[in-house]
Every structure is written in C-alpha cells, then in structure tokens.
C-alpha positions in Angstrom: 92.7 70.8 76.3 90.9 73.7 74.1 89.0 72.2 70.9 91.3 72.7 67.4 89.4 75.7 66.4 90.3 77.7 69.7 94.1 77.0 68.6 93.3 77.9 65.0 91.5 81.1 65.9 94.6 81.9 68.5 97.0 80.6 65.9 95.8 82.9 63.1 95.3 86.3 65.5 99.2 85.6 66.8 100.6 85.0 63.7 98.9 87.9 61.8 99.3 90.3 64.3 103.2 89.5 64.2 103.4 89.5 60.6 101.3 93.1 60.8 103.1 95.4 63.6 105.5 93.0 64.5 109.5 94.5 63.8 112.1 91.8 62.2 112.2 88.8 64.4 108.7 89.4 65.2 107.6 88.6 61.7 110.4 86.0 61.4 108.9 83.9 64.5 105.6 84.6 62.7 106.4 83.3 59.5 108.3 79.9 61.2 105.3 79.2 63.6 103.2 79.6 60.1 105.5 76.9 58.7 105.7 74.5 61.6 101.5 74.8 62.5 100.5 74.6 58.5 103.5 71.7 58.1 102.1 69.7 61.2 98.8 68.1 60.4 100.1 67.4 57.4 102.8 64.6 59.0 100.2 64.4 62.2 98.8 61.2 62.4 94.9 60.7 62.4 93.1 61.6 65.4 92.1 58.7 66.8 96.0 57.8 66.5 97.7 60.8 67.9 99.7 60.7 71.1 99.5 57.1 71.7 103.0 56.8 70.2 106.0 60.0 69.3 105.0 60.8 65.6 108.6 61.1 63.7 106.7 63.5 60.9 105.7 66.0 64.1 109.3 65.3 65.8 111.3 66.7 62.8 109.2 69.8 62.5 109.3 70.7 66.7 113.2 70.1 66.1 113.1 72.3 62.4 111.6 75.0 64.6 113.9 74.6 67.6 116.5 75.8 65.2 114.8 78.5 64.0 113.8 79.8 67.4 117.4 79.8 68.4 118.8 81.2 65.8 116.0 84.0 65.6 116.9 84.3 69.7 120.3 84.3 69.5 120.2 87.5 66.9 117.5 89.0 68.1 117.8 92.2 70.5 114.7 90.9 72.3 113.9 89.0 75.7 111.1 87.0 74.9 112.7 84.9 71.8 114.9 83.4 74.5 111.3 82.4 76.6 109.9 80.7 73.6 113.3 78.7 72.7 113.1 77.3 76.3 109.3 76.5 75.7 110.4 74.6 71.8 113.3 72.4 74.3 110.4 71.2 76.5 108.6 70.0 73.8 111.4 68.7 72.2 112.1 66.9 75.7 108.4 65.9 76.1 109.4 63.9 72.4 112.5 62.0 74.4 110.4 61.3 77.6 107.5 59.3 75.7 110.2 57.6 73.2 112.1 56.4 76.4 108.8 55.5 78.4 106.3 54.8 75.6 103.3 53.9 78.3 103.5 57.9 79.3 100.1 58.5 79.7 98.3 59.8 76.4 97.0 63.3 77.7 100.0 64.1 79.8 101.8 63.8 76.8 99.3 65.7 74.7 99.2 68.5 77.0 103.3 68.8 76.7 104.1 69.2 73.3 100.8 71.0 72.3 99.9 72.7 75.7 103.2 75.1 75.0 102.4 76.6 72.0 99.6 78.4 73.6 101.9 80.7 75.6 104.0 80.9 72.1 102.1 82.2 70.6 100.6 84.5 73.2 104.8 85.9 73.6 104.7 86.2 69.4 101.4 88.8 70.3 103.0 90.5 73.3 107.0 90.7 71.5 104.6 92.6 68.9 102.8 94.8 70.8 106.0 95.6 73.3 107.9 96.1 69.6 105.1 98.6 68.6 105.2 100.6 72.3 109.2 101.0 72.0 108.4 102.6 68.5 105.6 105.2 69.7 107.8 105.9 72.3 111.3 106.3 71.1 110.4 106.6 67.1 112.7 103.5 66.5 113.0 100.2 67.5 116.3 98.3 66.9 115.7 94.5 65.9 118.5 92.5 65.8 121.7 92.6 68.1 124.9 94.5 66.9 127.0 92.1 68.1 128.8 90.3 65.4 132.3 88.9 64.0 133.0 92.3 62.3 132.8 94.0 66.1 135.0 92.4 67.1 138.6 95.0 67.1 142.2 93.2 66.3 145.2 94.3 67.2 147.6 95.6 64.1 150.5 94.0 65.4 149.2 90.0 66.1 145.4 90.0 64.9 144.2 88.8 68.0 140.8 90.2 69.0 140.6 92.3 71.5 137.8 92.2 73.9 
C-alpha cells in the first residue's frame, strides 16, 4: 500500500480538480468523496488498530457514500458514475466478507476497502477532464439524464403511460 500522504496528495488533486472543471455530478462526486475521506479518520480507529476487525464508524460512511454514488449514477448522463458505484459495492462487500470470516487476513482486507478508492478518484479526474473535452468540443455539455416521471406521455382517455 502507498503511505497516507500519497492518498492525501491524490485525494486533494481529484477532488479539486472535480470541484474546478468538473460539470454537475462531477462536482457532486467531488464534494461526497470530500465528505466520506474528511468524515473517515474521524470514526477510523487508531492505527495500530485498523483492519484487524470491520470498524462500524468506517462501514456507515462506505454505505452513506454508496448511496450517494448511486443516486449521482443513476441521474447522471455519464458512464463512469456507474464504474465507481460498482467499485463503492466491493468495498461495501469487502465490509461483509471480514464481518462473516473475521480471521480475513489484515492486508487483504486493507487493500479492499482502501485499495479502490485509488481508481475513484483517478475516474472523478478523468469524468472531469472527459466533461471539459465534450465542452471544447461541442460548446455544451449536458449533465444529468432527461429521463424523468414528467417524460413520461399518458393517454387522455385512461392515464396510463405510454412508452
């Protein structure tokens, strides 16, 4: 594993740059990685401590940002949302897997819940860049989908959507 202050400095390069040239769920992601890596050591327990057992603290904020990486993917007009939800659910499943076998090795599990956020936050820099390409390109760059309840057309006659 990298030493904390290669993750801080990657941490704090991501983050900005998504908050900078980032579009909506760009900055969105930003700000909720900002929450869920500031919230962390916080709940995390001392070093010597860490990873020998599932933290509860660092549990509810991996599942507080699950939810917020869905919902920002599920809105979002964007691929790589989708690539960092299914990075958050490994984690998330890396939390399960050492609560159901607690003698899980102590780096293996390391290496799963933080090893991840690496290529996070690396997706956060590239979603920004890619948003800031489709906007020198094409002048505009929409952010969220258009899909939504009010798309959907009824009929007059039964109010049943139509498809």
């Amino acid at each position: 594993m990298f030493p904390p202050y290669v993750f801080w400095a990657v941490f704090a390069a991501c983050c900005t740059y998504g908050l900078w040239r980032g579009g909506a769920p760009e900055r969105m992601m930003a700000f909720a990685f900002l929450v869920a890596g500031l919230a962390t050591p916080l709940v995390n327990l001392p070093p010597a401590g860490r990873f020998y057992s599932v933290s509860i603290g660092v549990l509810a904020i991996d599942l507080a940002l699950l939810g917020s990486v869905i919902a920002i993917a599920l809105r979002a007009d964007r691929f790589w949302p989708i690539l960092v939800a299914g990075m958050q659910i490994v984690i998330i499943l890396a939390h399960l897997v050492k609560f159901a076998n607690p003698d899980l090795i102590r780096r293996a599990y390391a290496i799963m819940i933080a090893g991840w956020s690496y290529p996070q936050l690396l997706l956060l820099a590239l979603g920004s860049w890619r948003h800031r390409m489709r906007i020198r390109a094409h002048g505009t760059d929409i952010s969220w989908s258009n899909f939504s309840k009010s798309s959907i057309r009824r009929t007059p006659m039964s109010g049943r959507p139509v498809l």
